[in-house]
N, C-alpha and C positions, 0 to 999 in steps of 0.2 A: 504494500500500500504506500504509494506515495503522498508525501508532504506531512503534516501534523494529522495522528488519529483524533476523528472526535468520536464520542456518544453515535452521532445519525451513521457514520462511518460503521461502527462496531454492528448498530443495529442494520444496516442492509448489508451485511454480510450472511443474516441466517436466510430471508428468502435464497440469497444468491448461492449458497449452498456449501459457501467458504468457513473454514474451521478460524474462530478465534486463539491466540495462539495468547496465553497468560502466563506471567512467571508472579513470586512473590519475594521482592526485595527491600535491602534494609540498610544498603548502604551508598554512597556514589559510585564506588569503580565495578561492581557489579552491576547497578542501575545501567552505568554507561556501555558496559558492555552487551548488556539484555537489548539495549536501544539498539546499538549497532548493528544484533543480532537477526534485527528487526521485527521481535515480537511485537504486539498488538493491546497489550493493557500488562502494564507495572503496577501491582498491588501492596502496598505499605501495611506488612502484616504484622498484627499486634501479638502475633509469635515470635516478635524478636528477644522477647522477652526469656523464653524459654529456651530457644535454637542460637541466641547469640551472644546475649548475655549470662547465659549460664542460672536464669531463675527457676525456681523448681513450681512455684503458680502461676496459670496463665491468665489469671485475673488480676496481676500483678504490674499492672502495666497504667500509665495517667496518662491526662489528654497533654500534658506539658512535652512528657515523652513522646507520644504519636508525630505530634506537630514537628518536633525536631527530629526523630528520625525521616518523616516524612518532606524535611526541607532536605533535609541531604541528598533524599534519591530524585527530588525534583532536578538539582542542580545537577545530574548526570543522566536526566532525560529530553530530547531535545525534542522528541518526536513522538512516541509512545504514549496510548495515552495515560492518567496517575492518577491511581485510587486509593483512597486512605481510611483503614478500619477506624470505626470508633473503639477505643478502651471499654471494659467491662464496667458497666453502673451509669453510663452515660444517658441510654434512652430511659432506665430505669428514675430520673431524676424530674422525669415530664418534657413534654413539648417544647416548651420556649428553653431551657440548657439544652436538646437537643440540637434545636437551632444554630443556639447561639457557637454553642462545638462546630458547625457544621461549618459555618462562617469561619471560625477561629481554623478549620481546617484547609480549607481552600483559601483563606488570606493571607494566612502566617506560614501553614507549610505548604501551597503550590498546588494542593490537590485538584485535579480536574471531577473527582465522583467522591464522593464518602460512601464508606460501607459499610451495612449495617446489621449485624449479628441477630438474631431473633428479632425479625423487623416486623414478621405477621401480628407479634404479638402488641406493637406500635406502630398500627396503621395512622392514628394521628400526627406522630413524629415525623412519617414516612410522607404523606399529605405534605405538611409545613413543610420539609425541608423542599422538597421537591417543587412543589408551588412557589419558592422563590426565585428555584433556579437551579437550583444548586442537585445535577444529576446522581440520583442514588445505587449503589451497587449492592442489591437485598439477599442475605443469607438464609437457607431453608437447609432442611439436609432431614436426611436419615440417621437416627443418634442411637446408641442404647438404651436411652428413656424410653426414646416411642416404639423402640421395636419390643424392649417388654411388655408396653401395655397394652402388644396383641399374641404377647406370649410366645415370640419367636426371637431366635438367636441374631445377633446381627451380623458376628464374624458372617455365621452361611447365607443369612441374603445376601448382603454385598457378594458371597463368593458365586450365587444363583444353583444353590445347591439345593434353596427352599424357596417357594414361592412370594411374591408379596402380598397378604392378603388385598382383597378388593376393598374393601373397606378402607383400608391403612390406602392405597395409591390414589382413591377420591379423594379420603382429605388432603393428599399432599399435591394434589391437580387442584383442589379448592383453594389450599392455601398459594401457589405461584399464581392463580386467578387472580386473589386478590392482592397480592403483591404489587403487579400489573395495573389492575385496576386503582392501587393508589398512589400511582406515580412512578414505580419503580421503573429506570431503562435497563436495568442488566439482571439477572437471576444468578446466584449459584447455587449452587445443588450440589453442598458435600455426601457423600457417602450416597449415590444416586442409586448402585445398582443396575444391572441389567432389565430390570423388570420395571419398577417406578420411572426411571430416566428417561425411559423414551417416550412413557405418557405423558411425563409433566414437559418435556420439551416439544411434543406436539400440541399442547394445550393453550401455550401463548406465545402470546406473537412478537415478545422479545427475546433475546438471545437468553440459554439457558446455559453456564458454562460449570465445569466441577474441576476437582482434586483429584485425590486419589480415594477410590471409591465408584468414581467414575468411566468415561469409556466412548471411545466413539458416536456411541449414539447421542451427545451431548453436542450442542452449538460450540464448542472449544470446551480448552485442557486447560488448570490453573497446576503449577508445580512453584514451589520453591526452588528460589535459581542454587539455593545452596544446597539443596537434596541433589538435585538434576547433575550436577556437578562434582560431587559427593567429595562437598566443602570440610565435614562434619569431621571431628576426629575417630568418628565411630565406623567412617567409610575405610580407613586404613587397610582393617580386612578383608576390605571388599566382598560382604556378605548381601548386600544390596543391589539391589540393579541400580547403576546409575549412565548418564551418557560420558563420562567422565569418574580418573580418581585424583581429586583436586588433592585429597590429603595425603596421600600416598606418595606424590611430588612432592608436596610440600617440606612430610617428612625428612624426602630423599634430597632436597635441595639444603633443606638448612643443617640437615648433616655435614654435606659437602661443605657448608659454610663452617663449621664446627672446626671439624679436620685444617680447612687451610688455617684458620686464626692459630689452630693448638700444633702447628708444623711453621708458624712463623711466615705466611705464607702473605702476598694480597690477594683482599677480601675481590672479588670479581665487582666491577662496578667502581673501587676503590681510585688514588692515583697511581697514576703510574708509578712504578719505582726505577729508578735510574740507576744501572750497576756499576758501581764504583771504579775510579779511570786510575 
């Protein structure tokens, strides 16, 4: 896609039958390199919290922090479009702090959409934000909650080992309805499955896109560029699939840097050293 993505861009991309291509990042030189790569929506995820700075809640995270992670990846996207989660407890405080986060989001950190976690459940927030302008990126999914409270496991739906009851896919076609219906331009659908995914993504008529959990039959793919990558230091072993092992290099490089500093050596990158006349 040439020149800056917007919103109307991302949305005639699903009649047209092209796959939105999503990553989730958290810092500039990743941001800039996602851009170059030329994915289609930078998502500013409030799992940085967990995957980057090493916290162990992912309710653990403030709108001060969002903003400022979210200005970072702004300033190494030049073209992509940038979405920014809200923090946990935000829609939870009523409409107008909603809002006003939502403003604080796209002023202060550059965000082109905010995004918003259990947004069915703040249709009013969902209304206000979007009514002013300010395009929203609505989260829905399949969870362990609601696949117990129809008595089924979730690992095996997600794996389509077990059906999705009918029951359980109308509400979650009812709820991306209303999503839609109140404002929302983008859907995500974590943990969509085989079976639900392709009903709630035939259901409206905005792009529906997911994680992992998901699958082709989805309007686009949302991955972490640092999973994709396999940034993590848990990819070392390369037990993961990833399209990359970012840390297994890494390892293997700052060893090599080890070695020359402890042999007396220059550091690569360093000056020159000029042998004695």
């Amino acid at each position: 896609m040439e020149g800056k993505v917007t919103v109307a861009d991302l949305q005639a991309m699903k009649p047209a039958g092209r796959k939105i291509v999503g990553v989730v990042a958290w810092d500039t030189q990743i941001a800039r390199i996602a851009d170059r790569a030329g994915v289609d929506l930078v998502s500013v995820g409030d799992s940085v919290g967990m995957n980057l700075w090493g916290r162990t809640d992912p309710d653990d995270m403030t709108l001060d922090e969002m903003v400022l992670v979210c200005r970072a990846v702004r300033r190494g996207v030049t073209r992509a479009l940038v979405s920014c989660d809200f923090p946990a407890g935000v829609l939870q405080r009523g409409t107008p702090a909603a809002l006003a986060a939502a403003r604080r989001v796209v002023d202060e950190g550059g965000a082109d959409m905010v995004k918003l976690d259990g947004a069915a459940e703040y249709p009013e927030a969902l209304r206000a934000i979007a009514a002013s302008g300010i395009p929203v990126f609505a989260q829905m999914g399949i969870t362990q909650g609601n696949a117990a409270r129809y008595g089924i496991e979730h690992a095996k739906l997600l794996g389509g080992a077990i059906e999705v009851p009918g029951e359980m896919a109308a509400r979650l076609v009812e709820e991306a309805r209303s999503l839609e219906a109140a404002g929302a331009s983008l859907i995500d659908f974590t943990s969509s499955g085989p079976v639900a995914g392709p009903q709630v993504t035939r259901a409206v008529g905005i792009p529906v896109v997911g994680g992992l959990g998901g699958g082709p039959w989805l309007d686009g793919r949302m991955r972490m560029a640092h999973a994709a990558i396999g940034y993590a230091a848990s990819a070392i072993e390369g037990k993961a699939e990833t399209y990359a092992n970012v840390a297994r290099i890494t390892l293997e490089a700052l060893g090599a840097y080890a070695d020359d500093v402890r042999a007396s050596r220059q550091i690569k990158g360093g000056i020159p050293v000029r042998k004695a006349t």
